[in-house]
C-alpha distance (Angstrom), angle and dihedral (degrees) to the residues before:
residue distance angle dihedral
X1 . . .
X2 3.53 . .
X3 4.07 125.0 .
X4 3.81 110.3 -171.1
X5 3.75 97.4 -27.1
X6 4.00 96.6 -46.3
X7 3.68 127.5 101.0
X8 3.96 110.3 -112.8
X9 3.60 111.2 168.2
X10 3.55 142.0 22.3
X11 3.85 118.1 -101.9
X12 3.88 117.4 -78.4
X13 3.79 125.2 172.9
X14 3.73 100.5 -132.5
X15 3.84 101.4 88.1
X16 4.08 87.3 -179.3
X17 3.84 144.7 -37.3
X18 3.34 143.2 -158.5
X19 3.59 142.1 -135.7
X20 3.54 103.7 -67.6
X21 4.06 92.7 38.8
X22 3.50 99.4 -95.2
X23 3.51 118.8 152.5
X24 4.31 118.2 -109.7
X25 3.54 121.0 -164.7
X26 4.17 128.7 -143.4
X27 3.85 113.2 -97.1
X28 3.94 112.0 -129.4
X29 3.55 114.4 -94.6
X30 4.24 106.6 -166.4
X31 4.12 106.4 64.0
X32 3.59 100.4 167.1
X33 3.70 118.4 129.3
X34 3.90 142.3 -135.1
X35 3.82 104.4 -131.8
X36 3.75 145.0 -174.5
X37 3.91 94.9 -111.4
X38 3.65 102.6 15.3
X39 3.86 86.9 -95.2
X40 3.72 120.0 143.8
X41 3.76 124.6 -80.4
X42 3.52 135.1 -125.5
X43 4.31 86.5 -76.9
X44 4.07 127.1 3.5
X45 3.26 125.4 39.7
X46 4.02 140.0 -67.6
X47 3.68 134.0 -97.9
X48 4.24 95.8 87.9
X49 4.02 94.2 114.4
X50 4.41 104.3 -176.9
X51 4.04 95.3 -107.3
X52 3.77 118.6 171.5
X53 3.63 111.6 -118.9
X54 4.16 91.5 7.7
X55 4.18 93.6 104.1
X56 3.86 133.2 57.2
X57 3.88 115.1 -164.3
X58 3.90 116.1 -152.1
X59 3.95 114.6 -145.9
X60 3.61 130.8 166.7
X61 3.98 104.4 -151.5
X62 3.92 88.6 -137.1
X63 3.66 89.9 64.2
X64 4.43 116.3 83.1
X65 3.81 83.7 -160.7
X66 3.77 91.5 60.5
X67 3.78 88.0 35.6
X68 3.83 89.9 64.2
X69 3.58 100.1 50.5
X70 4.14 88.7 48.1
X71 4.00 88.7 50.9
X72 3.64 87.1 58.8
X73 3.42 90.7 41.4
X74 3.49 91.3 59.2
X75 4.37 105.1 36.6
X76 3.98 82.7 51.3
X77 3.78 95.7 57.4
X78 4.07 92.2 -123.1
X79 3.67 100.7 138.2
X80 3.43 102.2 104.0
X81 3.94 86.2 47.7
X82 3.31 106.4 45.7
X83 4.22 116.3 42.9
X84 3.87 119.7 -160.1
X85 3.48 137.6 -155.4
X86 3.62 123.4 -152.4
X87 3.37 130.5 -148.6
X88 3.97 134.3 -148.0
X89 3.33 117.2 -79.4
X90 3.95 96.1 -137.6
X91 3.95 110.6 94.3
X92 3.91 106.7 -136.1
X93 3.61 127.9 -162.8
X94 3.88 86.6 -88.9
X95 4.05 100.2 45.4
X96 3.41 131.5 -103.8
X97 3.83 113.6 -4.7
X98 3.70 142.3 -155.0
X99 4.08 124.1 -107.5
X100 3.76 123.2 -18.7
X101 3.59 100.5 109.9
X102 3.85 142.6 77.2
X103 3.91 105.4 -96.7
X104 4.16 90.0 11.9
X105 4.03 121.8 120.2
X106 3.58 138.0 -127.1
X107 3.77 115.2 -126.6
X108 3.60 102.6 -97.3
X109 3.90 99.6 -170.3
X110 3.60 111.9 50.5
X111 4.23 106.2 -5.5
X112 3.87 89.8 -104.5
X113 3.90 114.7 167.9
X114 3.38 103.2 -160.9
X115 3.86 127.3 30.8
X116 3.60 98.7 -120.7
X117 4.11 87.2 76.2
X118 3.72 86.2 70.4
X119 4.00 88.5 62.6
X120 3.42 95.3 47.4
X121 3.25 94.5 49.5
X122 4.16 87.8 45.5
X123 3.66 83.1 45.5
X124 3.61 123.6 18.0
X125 3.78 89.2 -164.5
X126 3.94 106.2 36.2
X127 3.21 123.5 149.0
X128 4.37 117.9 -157.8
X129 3.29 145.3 52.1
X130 3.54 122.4 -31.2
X131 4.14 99.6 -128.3
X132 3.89 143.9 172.5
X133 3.54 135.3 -98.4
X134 3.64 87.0 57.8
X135 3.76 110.8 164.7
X136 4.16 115.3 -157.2
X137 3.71 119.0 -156.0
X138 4.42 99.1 -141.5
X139 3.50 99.7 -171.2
X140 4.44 91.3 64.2
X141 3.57 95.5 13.3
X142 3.66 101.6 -116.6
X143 3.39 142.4 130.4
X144 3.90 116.9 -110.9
X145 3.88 111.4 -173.0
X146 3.89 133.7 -14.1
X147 4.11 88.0 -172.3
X148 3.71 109.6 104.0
X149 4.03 90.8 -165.4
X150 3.96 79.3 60.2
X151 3.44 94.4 48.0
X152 3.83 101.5 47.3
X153 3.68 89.2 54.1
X154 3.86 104.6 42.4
X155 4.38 81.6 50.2
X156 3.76 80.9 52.7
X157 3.43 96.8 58.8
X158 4.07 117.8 3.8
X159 3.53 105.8 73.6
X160 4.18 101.7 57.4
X161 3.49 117.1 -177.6
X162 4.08 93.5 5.4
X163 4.02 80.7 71.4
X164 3.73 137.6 75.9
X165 3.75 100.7 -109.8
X166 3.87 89.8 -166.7
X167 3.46 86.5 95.2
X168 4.15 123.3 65.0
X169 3.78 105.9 178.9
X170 3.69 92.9 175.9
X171 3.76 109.8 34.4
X172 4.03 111.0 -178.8
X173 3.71 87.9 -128.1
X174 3.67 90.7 63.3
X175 3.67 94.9 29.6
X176 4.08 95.6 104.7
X177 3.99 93.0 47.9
X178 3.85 90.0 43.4
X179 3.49 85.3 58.4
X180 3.60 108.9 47.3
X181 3.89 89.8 45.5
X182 3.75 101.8 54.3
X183 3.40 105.5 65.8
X184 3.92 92.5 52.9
X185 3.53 87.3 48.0
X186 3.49 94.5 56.5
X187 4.24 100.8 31.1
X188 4.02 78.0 53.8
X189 3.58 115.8 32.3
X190 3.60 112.0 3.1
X191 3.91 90.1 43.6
X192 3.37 94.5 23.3
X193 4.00 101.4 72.0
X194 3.80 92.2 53.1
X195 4.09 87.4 46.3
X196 3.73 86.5 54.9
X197 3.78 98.3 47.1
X198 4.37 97.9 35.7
X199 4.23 87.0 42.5
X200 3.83 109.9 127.0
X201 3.47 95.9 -169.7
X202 3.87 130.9 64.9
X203 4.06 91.4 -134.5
X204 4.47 86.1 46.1
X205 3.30 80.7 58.9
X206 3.83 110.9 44.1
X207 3.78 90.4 41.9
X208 4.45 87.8 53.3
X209 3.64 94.2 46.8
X210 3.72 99.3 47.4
X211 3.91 81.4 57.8
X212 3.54 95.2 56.8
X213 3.37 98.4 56.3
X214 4.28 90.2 35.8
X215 3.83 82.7 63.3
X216 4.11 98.0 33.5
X217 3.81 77.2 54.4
X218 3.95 101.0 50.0
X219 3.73 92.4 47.9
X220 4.12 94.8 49.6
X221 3.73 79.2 59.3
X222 3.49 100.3 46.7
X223 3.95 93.9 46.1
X224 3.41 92.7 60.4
X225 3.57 108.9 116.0
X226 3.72 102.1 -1.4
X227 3.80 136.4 73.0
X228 3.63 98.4 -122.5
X229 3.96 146.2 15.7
X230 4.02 93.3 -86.9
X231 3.86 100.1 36.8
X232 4.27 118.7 -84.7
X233 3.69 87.2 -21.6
X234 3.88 121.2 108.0
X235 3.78 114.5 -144.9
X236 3.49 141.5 163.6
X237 3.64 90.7 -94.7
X238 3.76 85.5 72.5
X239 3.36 99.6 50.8
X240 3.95 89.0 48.5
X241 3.81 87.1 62.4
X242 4.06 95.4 38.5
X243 3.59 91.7 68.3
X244 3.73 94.9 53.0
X245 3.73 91.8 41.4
X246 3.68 98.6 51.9
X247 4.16 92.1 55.1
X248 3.78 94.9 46.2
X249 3.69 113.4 96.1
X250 3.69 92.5 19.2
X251 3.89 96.1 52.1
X252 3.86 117.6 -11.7
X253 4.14 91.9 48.7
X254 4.11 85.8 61.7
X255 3.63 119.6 15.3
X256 4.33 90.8 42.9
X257 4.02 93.7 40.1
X258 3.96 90.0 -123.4
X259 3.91 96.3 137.6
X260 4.06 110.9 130.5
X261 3.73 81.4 116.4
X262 3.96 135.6 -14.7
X263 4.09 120.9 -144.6
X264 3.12 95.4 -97.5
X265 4.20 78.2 74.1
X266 3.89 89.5 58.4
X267 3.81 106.4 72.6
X268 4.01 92.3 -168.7
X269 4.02 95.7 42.3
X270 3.29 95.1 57.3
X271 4.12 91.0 44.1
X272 3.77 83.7 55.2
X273 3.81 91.0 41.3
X274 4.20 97.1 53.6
X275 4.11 84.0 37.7
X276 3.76 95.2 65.7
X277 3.83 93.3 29.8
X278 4.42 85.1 55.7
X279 3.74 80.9 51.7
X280 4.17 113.0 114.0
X281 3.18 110.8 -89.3
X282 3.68 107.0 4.0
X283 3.61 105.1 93.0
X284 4.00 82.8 74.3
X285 3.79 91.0 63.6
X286 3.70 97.6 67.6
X287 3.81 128.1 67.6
X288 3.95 107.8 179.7
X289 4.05 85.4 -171.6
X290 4.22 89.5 60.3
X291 3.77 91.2 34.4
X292 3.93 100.7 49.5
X293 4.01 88.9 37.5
X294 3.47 95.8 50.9
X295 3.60 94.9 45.1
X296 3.86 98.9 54.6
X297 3.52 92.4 35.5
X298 4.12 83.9 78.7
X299 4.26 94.0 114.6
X300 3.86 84.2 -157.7
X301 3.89 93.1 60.3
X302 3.71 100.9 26.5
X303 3.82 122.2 6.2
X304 3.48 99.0 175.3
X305 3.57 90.2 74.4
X306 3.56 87.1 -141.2
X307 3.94 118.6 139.0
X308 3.27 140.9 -177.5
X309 3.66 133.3 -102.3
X310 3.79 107.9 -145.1
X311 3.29 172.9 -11.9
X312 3.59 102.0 -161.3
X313 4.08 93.2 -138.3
X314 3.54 89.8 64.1
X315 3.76 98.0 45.1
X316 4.31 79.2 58.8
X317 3.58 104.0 49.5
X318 3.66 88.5 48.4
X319 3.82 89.8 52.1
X320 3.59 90.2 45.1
X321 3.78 82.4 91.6
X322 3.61 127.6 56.2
């Protein structure tokens, strides 16, 4: 991580714990917000006007945080506006790095080889982790936001007529039950995985699996008999629990120890799951070769490297798409 702008350890997947070993995650540290008018956003400050062609997003396809902010990318129509550069899937003792890797981008702004060179040069002095979405403003070379809750929204709703308003993924009608659903989603399934797999203690874990599959359960029974979480109406509730679905039983069920049951088990997750993946557009947002490398290439959980080359469901839905 970095300590006031200078590289001091090598990279370890624990960001934090607590007490009883569970796992804490870093709190996002640039707020600011792409806007209509160049007003300010919700938190930060103004000055981030929604130009085409102005922003570059960094991703890493490994990562579901990314992942969401690239699905929105994508259902609003931005791609043309908004380039990306990806970075390799492999996590290195100094984070996630530039190049290297079939699929995996250069740094075409300032050379950097390792994303953590783009916060120091945000910040010369910050202190963190070095993480992905990160979203660079080009015109004052500066980074906006490195929250991908942020990002989803501000795609939803900065750019205006450069989008494709087809897509709502926060409707005000749906706004209250959007919001008191996605933080359980994520403190139990989006969250939850990674507290499974980076618990310390036996009783960190128990207590994060059994809330995977609590939540795993709740939404089987909400899908049934509708095409998404809130009825026929896609939001970005659904594309919260996509990216966690679509790493399960290729990564999560193995390499983070949450296997009661895979999706495969779920008859109306994984309808849900290959219904947003046939969706236009979205089948370009996942790479099972960066998300399955990336995922065992954690030394901590798997230093072998070694991983493996199936199941056979998966391998179909993602050729379900061509």
């Amino acid at each position: 991580m970095l300590v006031n702008g200078k590289w001091s350890e090598n990279w370890q997947p624990v960001q934090n714990k607590d007490d009883k070993g569970r796992f804490v995650r870093q709190v996002s540290s640039f707020r600011n917000w792409i806007t209509p008018d160049g007003s300010a956003g919700p938190t930060g400050e103004a000055g981030f006007k929604a130009e085409s062609g102005r922003y570059r997003l960094y991703v890493a396809y490994i990562c579901p945080w990314a992942s969401r902010t690239l699905m929105a990318r994508t259902l609003k129509g931005l791609e043309q506006h908004i380039p990306i550069t990806i970075v390799n899937p492999t996590l290195t003792d100094q984070g996630w790095q530039f190049g290297g890797y079939d699929q995996a981008d250069e740094d075409p702004l300032f050379g950097a080889q390792y994303i953590h060179e783009l916060y120091t040069r945000a910040d010369p002095t910050f202190t963190g982790r070095a993480t992905v979405p990160a979203l660079w403003d080009m015109k004052n070379n500066v980074m906006v936001n490195n929250e991908s809750a942020d990002i989803l929204r501000m795609f939803n709703t900065a750019f205006g007529d450069l989008a494709n308003n087809d897509y709502d993924l926060y409707p005000a009608e749906l706004a209250g039950q959007i919001d008191e659903l996605n933080p359980r989603l994520y403190n139990l399934l989006n969250n939850g995985v990674y507290k499974s797999g980076f618990a310390s203690s036996q009783e960190a874990y128990d207590e994060a699996v059994n809330g995977v599959f609590t939540m795993l359960n709740e939404l089987e029974e909400r899908l049934q008999g509708q095409h998404y979480l809130f009825g026929n109406q896609l939001t970005e509730t659904d594309i919260r629990a996509f990216v966690t679905l679509i790493r399960f039983d290729a990564a999560y069920h193995g390499i983070f120890k949450t296997n009661l049951k895979q999706i495969a088990d779920y008859p109306n997750l994984s309808a849900f799951l290959a219904r947003i993946y046939q969706l236009p557009g979205i089948a370009k947002t996942v790479n099972m070769d960066h998300i399955t490398r990336g995922y065992y290439s954690i030394k901590t959980l798997n230093p072998t490297g070694i991983r493996p080359i199936g199941p056979k469901h998966v391998n179909a839905l993602l050729n379900s798409v061509k």
